[in-house]
N, C-alpha and C positions, 0 to 999 in steps of 0.2 A: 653634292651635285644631284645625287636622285630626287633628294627631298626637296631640292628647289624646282626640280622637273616635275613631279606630283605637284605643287604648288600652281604650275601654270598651266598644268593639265587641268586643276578642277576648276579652274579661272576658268578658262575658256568651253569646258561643256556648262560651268554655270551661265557664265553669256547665252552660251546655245538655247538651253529652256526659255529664255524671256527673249529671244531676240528676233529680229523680222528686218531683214537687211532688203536690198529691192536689186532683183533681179533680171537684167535683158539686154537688150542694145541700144545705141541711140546714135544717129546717125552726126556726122559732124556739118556744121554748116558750110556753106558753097565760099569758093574763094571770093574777097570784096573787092571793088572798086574803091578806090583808093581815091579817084577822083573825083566820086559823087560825095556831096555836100546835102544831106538831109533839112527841105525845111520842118516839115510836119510829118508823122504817118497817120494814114488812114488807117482803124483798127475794124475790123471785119467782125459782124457776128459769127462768130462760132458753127459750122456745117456738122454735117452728120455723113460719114464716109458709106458710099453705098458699096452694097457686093453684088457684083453684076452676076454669078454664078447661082446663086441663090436667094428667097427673099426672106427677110426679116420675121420673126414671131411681135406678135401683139409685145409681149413682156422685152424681148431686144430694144423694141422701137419704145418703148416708156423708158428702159435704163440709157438708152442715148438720148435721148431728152434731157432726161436729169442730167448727166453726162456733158452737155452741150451746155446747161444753164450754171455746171460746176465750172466749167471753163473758161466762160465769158466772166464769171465774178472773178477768177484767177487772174484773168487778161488785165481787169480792173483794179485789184488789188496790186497786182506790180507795178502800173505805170501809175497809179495813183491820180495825182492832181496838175500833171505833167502840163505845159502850155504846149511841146511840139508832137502831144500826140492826143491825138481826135478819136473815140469813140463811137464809132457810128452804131445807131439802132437799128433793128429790124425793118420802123417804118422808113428811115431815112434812107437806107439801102434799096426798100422797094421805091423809093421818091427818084432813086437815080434814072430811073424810065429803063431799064433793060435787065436782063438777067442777073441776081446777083452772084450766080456760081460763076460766070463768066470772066474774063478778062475784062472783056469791054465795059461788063459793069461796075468790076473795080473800080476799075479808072474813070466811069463815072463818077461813084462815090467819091473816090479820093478828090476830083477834082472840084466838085461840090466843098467838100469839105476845104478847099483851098492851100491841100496837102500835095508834095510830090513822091509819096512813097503810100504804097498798100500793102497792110498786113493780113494775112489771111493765115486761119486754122482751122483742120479738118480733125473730127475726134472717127477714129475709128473701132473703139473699144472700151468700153465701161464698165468694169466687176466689182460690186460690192465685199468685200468680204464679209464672210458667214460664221458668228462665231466672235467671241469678247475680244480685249484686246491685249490680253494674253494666253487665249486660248481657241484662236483660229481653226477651224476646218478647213477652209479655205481663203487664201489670201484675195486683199485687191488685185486689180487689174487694171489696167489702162494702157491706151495707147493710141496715139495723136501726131500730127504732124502740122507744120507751120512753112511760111516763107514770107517771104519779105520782098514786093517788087517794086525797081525805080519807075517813074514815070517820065515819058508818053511811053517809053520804048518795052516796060513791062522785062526788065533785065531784074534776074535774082540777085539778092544781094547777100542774103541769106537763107538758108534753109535747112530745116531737121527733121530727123522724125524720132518719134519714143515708142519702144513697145516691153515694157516694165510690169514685173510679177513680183508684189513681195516675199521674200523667201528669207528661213533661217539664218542668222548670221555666217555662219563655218561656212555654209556654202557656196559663202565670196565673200572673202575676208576685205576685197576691196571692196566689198559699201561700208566698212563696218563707220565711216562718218553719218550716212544717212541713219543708219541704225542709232546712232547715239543721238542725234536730233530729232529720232521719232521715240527717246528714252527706252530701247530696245522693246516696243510693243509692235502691235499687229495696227497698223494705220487703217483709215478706212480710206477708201478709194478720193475721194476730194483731195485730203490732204497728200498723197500721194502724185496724184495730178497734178497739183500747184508748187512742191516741190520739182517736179523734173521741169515742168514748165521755166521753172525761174529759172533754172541750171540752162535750158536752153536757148533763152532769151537773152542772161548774161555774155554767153558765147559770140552775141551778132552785137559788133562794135558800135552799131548803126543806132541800135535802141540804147545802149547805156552811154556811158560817157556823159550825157547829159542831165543823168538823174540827180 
């Protein structure tokens, strides 16, 4: 019995050196409607979350950028080649004639697009990780939020948020599946991103089902 106890001892500190499990909360989406009928969503460029308490450094404001263009190829990469869901670009958003951080100009966009749902995603956190990838200084970081509204009336349908540090395996035994999907290394902040991403997008019945 000891011997097979030393056995999964040194299992599991050997996990420990190579592994980078992902660390935080993530918010659960909003109850649905049951009775809305999805024809298209409108998908939103990708925003950049401000902080009203303080302003941004030059270097903050170039990693949400990056950050914002990791995002929007994410948004792209999951729905792929989808026919009930529309992509809008940056100039097409500005072509809706009004604000596009707005509601009103969501549902301009979506309504252009001849959608009756707007997806919208705000990235509020960007961290490269510093360091190989197996031997981290510092992990990624990331942390973003999304929702999902019907049209005209601008009712959620769904909504989440992420805010994810990767971190040692031991330290939560409950990722140890992303860990094994990121082959127990140190992720760089993208694929981090596009991993919680998916996991949050699965959760809204609205977007899958149809894939």
């Amino acid at each position: 019995m000891n011997a097979t106890r030393r056995i999964i001892t040194a299992g599991l500190l050997g996990l420990t050196a190579m592994s980078g499990g992902c660390g935080g909360t993530t918010a659960q989406p909003e109850p649905q409607l049951p009775d809305f009928t999805l024809s298209c969503a409108a998908v939103l460029p990708a925003v950049q979350g401000t902080d009203l308490d303080r302003k941004s450094t030059e270097g903050e404001e170039k990693t949400l950028h990056e950050g914002t263009t990791a995002l929007n190829q994410a948004l792209r990469d999951y729905f792929g080649s989808r026919t009930d869901i529309r992509m809008i670009s940056d100039e097409q958003a500005e072509e809706a004639g009004k604000p596009r951080t707005s509601l009103a100009g969501a549902k301009a966009a979506a309504e252009k697009a001849g959608c009756n749902a707007i997806l919208e995603t705000t990235l509020h956190r960007y961290k490269e990780r510093i360091g190989g990838e197996y031997t981290a200084k510092e992990p990624s970081s990331v942390s973003f939020s999304y929702r999902l509204l019907a049209l005209p009336e601008g009712t959620v349908l769904c909504r989440g948020r992420v805010d994810e540090e990767q971190e040692p395996l031991m330290s939560n035994l409950l990722k140890f599946r992303l860990s094994a999907e990121n082959s127990f290394t140190w992720v760089k902040a993208e694929q981090l991103l596009s991993q919680n991403l998916r996991e949050q997008l699965n959760d809204c019945s609205f977007l899958v089902g149809k894939q």
